[in-house]
C-alpha positions as CSV (number, residue, x, y, z in Angstrom):
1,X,159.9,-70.9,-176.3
2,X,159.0,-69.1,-173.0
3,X,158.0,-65.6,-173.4
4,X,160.1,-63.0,-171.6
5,X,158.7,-60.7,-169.2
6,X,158.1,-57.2,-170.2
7,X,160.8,-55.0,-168.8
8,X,158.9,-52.4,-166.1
9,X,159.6,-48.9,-167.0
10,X,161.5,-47.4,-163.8
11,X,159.5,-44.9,-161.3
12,X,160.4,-41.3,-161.3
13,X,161.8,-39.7,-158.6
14,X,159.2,-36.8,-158.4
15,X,155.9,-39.1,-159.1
16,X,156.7,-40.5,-155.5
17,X,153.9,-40.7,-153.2
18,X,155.9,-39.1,-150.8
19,X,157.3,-36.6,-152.9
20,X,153.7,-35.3,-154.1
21,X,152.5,-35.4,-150.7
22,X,154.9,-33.3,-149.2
23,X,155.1,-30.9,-152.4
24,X,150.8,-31.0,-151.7
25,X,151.1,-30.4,-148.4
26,X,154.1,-27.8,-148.1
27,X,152.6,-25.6,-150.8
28,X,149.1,-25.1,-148.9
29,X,151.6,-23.8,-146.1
30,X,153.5,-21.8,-148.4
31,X,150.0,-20.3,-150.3
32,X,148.4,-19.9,-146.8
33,X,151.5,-18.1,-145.8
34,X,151.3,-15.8,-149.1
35,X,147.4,-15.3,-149.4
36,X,147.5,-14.3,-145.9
37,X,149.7,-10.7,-146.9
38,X,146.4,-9.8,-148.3
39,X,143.8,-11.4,-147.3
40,X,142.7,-12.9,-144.3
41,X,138.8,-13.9,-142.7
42,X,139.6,-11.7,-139.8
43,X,142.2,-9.0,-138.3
44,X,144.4,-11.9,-136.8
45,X,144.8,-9.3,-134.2
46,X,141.6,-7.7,-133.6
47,X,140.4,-8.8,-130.5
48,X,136.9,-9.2,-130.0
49,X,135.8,-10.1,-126.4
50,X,132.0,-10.9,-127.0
51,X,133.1,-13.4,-129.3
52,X,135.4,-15.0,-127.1
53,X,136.3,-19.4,-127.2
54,X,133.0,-19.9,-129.8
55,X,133.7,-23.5,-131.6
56,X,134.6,-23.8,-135.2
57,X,131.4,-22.6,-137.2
58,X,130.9,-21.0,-140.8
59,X,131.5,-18.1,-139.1
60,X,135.0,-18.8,-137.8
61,X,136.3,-21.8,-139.5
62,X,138.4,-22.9,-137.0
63,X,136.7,-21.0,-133.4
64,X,138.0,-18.4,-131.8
65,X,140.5,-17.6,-128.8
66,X,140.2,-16.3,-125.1
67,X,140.3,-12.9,-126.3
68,X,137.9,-13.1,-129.5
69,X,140.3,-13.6,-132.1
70,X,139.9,-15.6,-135.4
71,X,142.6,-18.7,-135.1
72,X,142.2,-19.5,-138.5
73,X,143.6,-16.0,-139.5
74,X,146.1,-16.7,-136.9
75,X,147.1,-19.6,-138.2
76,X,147.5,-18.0,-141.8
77,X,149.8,-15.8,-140.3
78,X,151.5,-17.6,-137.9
79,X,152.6,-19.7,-141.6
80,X,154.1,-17.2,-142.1
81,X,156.1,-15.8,-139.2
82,X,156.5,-20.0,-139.3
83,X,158.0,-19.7,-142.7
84,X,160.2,-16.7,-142.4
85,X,161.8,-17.8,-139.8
86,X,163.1,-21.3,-141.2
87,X,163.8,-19.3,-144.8
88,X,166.6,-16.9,-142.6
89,X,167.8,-19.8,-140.2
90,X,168.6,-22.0,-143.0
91,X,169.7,-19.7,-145.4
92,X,171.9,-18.5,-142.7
93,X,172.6,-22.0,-141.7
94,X,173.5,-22.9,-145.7
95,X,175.6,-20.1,-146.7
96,X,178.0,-19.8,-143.9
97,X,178.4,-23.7,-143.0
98,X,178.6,-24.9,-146.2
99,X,181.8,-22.0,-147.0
100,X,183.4,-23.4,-143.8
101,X,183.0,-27.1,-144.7
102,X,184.4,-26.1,-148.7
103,X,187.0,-24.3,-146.8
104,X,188.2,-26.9,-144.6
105,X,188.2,-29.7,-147.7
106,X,190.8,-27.4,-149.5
107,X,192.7,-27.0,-146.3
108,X,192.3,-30.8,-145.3
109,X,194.2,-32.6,-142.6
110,X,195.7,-28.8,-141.4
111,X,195.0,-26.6,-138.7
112,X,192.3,-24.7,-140.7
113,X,189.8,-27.9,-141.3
114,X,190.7,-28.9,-137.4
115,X,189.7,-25.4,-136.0
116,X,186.4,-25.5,-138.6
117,X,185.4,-28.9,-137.4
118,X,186.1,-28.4,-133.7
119,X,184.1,-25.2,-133.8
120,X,181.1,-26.9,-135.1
121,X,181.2,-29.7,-132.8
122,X,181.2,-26.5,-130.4
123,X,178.4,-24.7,-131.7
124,X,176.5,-28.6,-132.1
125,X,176.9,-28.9,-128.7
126,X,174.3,-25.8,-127.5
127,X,170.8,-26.8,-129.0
128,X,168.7,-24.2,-130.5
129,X,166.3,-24.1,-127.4
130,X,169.9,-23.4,-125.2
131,X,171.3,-21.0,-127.9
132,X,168.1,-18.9,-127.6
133,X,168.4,-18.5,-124.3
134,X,171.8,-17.2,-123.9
135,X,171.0,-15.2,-127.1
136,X,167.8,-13.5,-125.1
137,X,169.5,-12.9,-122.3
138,X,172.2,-10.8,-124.0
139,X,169.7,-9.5,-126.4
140,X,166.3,-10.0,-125.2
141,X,163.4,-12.1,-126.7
142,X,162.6,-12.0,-130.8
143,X,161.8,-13.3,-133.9
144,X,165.3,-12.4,-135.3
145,X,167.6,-13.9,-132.1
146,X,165.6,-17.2,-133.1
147,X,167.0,-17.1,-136.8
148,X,170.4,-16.8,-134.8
149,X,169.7,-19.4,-132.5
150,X,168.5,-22.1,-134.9
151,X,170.7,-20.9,-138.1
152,X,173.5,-21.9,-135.0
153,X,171.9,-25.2,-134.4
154,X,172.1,-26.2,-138.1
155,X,175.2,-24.8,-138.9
156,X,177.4,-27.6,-138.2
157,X,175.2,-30.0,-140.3
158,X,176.2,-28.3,-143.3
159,X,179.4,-27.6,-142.5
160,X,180.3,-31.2,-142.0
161,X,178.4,-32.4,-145.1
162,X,179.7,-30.1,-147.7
163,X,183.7,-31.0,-146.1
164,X,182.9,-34.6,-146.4
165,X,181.3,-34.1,-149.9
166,X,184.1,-32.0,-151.2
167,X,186.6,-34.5,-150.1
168,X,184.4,-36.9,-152.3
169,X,184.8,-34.6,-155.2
170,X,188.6,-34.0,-154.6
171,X,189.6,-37.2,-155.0
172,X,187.8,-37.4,-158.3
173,X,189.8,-37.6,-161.6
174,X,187.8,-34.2,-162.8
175,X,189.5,-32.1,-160.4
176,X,192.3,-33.6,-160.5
177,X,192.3,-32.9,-164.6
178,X,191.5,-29.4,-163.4
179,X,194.5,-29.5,-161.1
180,X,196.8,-30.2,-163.6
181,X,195.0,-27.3,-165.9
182,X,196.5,-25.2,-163.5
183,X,193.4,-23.6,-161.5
184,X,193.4,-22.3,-158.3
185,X,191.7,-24.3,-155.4
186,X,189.4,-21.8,-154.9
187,X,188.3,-21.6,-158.4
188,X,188.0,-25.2,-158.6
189,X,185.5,-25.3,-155.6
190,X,183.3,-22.7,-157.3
191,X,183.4,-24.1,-160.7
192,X,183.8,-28.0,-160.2
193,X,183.3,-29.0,-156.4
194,X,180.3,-26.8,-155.8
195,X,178.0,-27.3,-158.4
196,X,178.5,-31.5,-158.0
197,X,177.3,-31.0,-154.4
198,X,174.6,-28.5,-154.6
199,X,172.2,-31.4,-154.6
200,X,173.0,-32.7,-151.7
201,X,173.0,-29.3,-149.9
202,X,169.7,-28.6,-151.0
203,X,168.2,-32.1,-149.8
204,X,169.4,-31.3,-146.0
205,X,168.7,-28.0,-146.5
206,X,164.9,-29.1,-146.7
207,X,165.3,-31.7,-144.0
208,X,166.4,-28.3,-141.7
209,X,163.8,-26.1,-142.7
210,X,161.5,-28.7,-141.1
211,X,163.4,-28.7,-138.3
212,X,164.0,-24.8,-138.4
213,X,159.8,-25.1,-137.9
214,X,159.6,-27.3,-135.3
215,X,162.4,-25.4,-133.3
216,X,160.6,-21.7,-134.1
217,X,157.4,-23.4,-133.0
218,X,159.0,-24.3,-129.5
219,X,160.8,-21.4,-129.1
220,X,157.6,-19.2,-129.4
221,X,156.3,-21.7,-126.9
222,X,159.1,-20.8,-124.4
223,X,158.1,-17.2,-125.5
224,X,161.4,-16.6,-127.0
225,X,160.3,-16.7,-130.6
226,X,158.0,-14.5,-132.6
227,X,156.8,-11.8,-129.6
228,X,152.9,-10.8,-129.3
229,X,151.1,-9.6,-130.8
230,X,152.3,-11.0,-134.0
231,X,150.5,-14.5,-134.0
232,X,153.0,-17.9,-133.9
233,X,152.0,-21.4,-133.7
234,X,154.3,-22.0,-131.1
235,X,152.7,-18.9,-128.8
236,X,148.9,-20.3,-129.5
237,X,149.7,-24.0,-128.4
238,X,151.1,-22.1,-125.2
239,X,148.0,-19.7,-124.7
240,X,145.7,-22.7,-125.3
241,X,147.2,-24.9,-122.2
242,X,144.6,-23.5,-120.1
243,X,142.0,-24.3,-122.1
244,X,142.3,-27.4,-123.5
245,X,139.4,-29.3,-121.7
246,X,136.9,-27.3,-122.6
247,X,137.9,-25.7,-126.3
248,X,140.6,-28.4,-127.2
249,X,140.6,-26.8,-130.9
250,X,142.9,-23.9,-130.0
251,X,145.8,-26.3,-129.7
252,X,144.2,-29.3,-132.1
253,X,144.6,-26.5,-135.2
254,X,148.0,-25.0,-134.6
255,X,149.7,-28.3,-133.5
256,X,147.8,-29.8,-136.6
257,X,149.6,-27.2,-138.9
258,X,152.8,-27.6,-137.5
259,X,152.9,-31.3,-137.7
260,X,151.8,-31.2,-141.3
261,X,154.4,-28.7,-142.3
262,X,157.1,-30.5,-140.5
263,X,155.7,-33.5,-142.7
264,X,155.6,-32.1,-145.8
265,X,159.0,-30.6,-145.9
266,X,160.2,-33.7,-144.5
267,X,158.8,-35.7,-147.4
268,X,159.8,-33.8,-149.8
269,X,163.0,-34.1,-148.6
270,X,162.7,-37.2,-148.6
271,X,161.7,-37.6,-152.4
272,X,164.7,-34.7,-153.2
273,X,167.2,-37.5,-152.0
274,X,165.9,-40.0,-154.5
275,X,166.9,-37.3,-157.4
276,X,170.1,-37.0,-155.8
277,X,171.4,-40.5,-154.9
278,X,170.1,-42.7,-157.5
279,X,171.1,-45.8,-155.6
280,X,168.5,-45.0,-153.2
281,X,166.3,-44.2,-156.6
282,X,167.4,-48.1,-157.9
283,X,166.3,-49.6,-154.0
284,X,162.8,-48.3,-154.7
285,X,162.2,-48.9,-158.3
């Protein structure tokens, strides 16, 4: 008799190496960014002339800038200018796209869903970069036109997802059950539709917010982000141009920490979509 193979137990979603990782790695940004409300080596502000471009040391972990001032204190605050900034655009981004794509599923195939969807293939067609721009020139440079301007760029992302994950939901024999219950469409999107498509909201919700970082970073490095001198990552990679033969760390440490937060948020992304779509969980295991 042949023996039969023991059955392997199937790997969890959230003991992925990529899931950890980013979950490691997105919350030293996110304890950087809160430590740094109260406490940080230096004022990231203070300037300090007679202490100006010295190398990392135990002094100053990561060196200092042209003007004397700490960059790893910067750097702890600019996580969280970083931070604040991807929390507003894509909570902004969220809320109001993902109403306009529940909206246009109830109204699907009329004029409503057509004006929804042709407006966000309007608004996809300005990039954050180009929406800041017009948005400064109307209303000057700052940390708040650049929640605008991204929240703008991803706004047709979840507009169009939560429409097509609605009419998913719509055509399932739940809501139709609910239908014939005699609810109200708009009471069946909050109680049914929404709660079966939160998930996937949330998983490109994270995807954004690393994208929502990336974009805050280069608008800070057109200097239409964050404005001086509150420290952004974006603004030091800028302001280190000039030195960069000579004291290559002041861009090596900023563009270090915005790659690794675009990462992290990306994995855990990433490991949020294995929870979610569990045929993507099955390919793996």
């Amino acid at each position: 008799m042949s023996a039969v193979a023991p059955r392997s137990r199937p790997r969890r979603w959230w003991a992925s190496p990529s899931f950890l990782t980013g979950l490691l790695l997105g919350g030293l940004v996110v304890a950087m960014a809160l430590i740094s409300h109260l406490w940080t080596p230096y004022e990231p502000t203070q300037m300090a002339i007679l202490k100006r471009l010295r190398p990392p040391s135990a002094e100053h972990w990561f060196g200092t800038d042209q003007f004397g001032r700490d960059v790893f204190s910067m750097i702890m605050v600019g996580a969280r200018k970083s931070l604040a900034v991807g929390l507003g655009a894509v909570g902004l981004g969220l809320t109001v796209g993902s109403a306009l794509g529940l909206v246009a599923a109830i109204r699907r195939d009329g004029w409503l869903d057509n004006l929804i969807m042709r407006m966000a293939d309007f608004s996809h067609a300005f990039p954050a970069v180009l929406s800041a721009i017009m948005i400064s020139a109307v209303w000057g440079p700052g940390m708040m036109n650049a929640v605008i301007a991204i929240a703008l760029f991803s706004l047709p992302y979840f507009a169009r997802l939560a429409r097509g994950a609605a009419l998913q939901c719509w055509a399932l024999d739940y809501v139709l059950a609910a239908r014939a219950a005699g609810l109200t469409e708009m009471a069946i999107t909050r109680q049914h539709v929404l709660p079966n498509i939160a998930g996937v909201l949330v998983v490109q919700a994270t995807i954004q917010f690393a994208l929502a970082i990336l974009a805050e970073a280069g608008l800070s490095y057109l200097g239409l982000g964050t404005q001086p001198p509150a420290p952004s990552w974006g603004r030091m990679l800028n302001e280190a141009q000039t030195f960069m033969a000579a004291q290559p760390w002041l861009a090596i440490f900023p563009g270090a920490a915005i790659a690794l937060s675009v990462l992290a948020f990306n994995l855990l992304g990433d490991g949020l979509r294995d929870a979610v779509d569990p045929r993507m969980r099955r390919s793996r295991d």
